[in-house]
C-alpha positions in Angstrom: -18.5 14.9 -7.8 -16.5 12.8 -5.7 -13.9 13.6 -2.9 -10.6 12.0 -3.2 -8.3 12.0 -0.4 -4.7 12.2 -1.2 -2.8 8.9 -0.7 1.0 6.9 -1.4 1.5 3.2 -1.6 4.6 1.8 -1.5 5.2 -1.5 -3.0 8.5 -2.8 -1.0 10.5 -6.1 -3.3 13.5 -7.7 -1.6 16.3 -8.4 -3.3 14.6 -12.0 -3.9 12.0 -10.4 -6.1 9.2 -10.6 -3.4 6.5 -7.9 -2.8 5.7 -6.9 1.2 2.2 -7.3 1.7 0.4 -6.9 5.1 -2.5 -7.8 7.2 -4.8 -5.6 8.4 -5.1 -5.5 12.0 -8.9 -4.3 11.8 -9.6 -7.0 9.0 -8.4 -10.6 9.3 -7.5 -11.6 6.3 -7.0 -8.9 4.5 -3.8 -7.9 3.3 -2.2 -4.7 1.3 0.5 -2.3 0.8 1.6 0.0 3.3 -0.4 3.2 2.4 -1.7 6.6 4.0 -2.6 9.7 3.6 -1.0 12.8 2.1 -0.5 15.7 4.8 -1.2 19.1 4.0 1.8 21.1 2.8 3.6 17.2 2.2 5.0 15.9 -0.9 3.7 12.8 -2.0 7.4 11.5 -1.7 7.4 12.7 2.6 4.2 11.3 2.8 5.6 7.9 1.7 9.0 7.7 3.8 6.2 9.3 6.4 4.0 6.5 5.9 6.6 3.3 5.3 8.0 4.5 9.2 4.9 4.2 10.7 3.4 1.7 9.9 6.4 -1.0 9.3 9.3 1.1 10.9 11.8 1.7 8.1 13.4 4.6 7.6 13.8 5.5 4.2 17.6 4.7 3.9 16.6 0.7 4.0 15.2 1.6 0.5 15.5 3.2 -2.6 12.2 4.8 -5.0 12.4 2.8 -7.9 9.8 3.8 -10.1 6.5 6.5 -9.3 2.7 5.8 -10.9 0.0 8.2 -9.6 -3.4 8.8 -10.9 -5.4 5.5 -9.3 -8.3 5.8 -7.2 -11.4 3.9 -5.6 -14.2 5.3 -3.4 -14.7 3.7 0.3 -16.9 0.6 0.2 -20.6 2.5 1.5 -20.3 1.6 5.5 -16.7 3.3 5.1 -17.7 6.3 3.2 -20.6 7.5 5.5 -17.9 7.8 8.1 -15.6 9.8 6.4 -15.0 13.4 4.8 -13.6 11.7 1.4 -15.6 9.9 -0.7 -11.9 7.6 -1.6 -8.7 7.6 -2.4 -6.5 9.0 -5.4 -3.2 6.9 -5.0 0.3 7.5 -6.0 2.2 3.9 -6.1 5.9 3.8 -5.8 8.2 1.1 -6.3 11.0 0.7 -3.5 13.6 -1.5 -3.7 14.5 -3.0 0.0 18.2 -2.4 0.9 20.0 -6.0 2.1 21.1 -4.0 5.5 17.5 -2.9 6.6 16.4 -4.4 9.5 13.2 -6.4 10.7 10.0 -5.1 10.0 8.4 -3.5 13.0 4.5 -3.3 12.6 4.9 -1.6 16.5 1.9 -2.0 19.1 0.3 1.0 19.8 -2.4 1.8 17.8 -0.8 -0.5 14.6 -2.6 -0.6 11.8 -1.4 -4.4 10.5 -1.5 -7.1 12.6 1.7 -9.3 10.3 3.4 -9.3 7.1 5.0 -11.6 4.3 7.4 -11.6 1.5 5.2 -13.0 -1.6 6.6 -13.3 -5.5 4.0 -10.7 -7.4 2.4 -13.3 -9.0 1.2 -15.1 -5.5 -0.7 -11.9 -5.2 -4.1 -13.2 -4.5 -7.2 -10.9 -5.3 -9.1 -12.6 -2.6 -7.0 -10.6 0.1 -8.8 -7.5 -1.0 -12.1 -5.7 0.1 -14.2 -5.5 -3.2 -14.1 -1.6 -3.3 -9.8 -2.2 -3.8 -10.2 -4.4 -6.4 -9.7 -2.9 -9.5 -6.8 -0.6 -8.2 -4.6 -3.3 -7.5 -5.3 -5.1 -10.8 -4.3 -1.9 -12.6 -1.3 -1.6 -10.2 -0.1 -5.3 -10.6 -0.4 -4.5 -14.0 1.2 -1.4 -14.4 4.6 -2.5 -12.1 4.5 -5.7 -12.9 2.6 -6.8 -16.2 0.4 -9.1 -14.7 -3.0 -9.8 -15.1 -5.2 -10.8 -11.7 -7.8 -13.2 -12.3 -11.3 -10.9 -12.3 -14.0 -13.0 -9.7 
């Protein structure tokens, strides 16, 4: 049976109807949601404000929970699970709307997991941004929040 590690996602729209998406810093080219890890003795909800102000530095009165999905989950590509005590993730999504007053994305230096960011309508989501072993998360999550289909490679 397979280890899932516990993990939040926050999808982030502007008040333009855009979606945050980000590039991983280890993986040109390959873009995502913030996301991390749920901390022992944390709520998924303090895991996400946790998560949202490291790794793109807004505190989570630049935006407001909108809607909560849980229940989605992929196991690590091969390479990734031999390294790790999980075997993948079980996700809970939320849906934050960005406040108009929150400041500048800061992706920070040290240690920073993405390397930049951009503000994309939901349906410019590409699938092609996405390791293989992601795949069918996001399409149920682009589904789910938004009601739209990405084209299966």
């Amino acid at each position: 049976m397979p280890k899932f590690r516990p993990n939040v996602a926050a999808i982030i729209i502007n008040s333009r109807g855009e979606i945050l998406v980000c590039e991983r810093a280890n993986n040109s080219g390959s873009w995502q949601f913030p996301q991390g890890g749920v901390d022992k003795g944390e709520s998924t909800l303090e895991a996400l404000h946790r998560e949202v102000w490291e790794e793109i530095g807004l505190k989570s009165k630049h935006y407001e929970v909108k809607e909560k999905k849980n229940g989605y989950k992929y196991l690590y590509a091969p390479k990734i699970r031999e390294k790790k005590k999980w075997d993948g993730q079980k996700q809970t999504y939320y849906l934050c709307l960005l406040d108009d007053s929150a400041p500048e994305l800061d992706l920070g230096t040290k240690n920073a997991e993405f390397s930049d960011y951009d503000w994309v309508q939901p349906a410019e989501f590409d699938e092609a941004w996405l390791p293989e072993f992601k795949l069918e998360v996001y399409r149920e999550v682009m589904r789910d929040f938004f009601g739209l289909e990405l084209a299966k490679a």
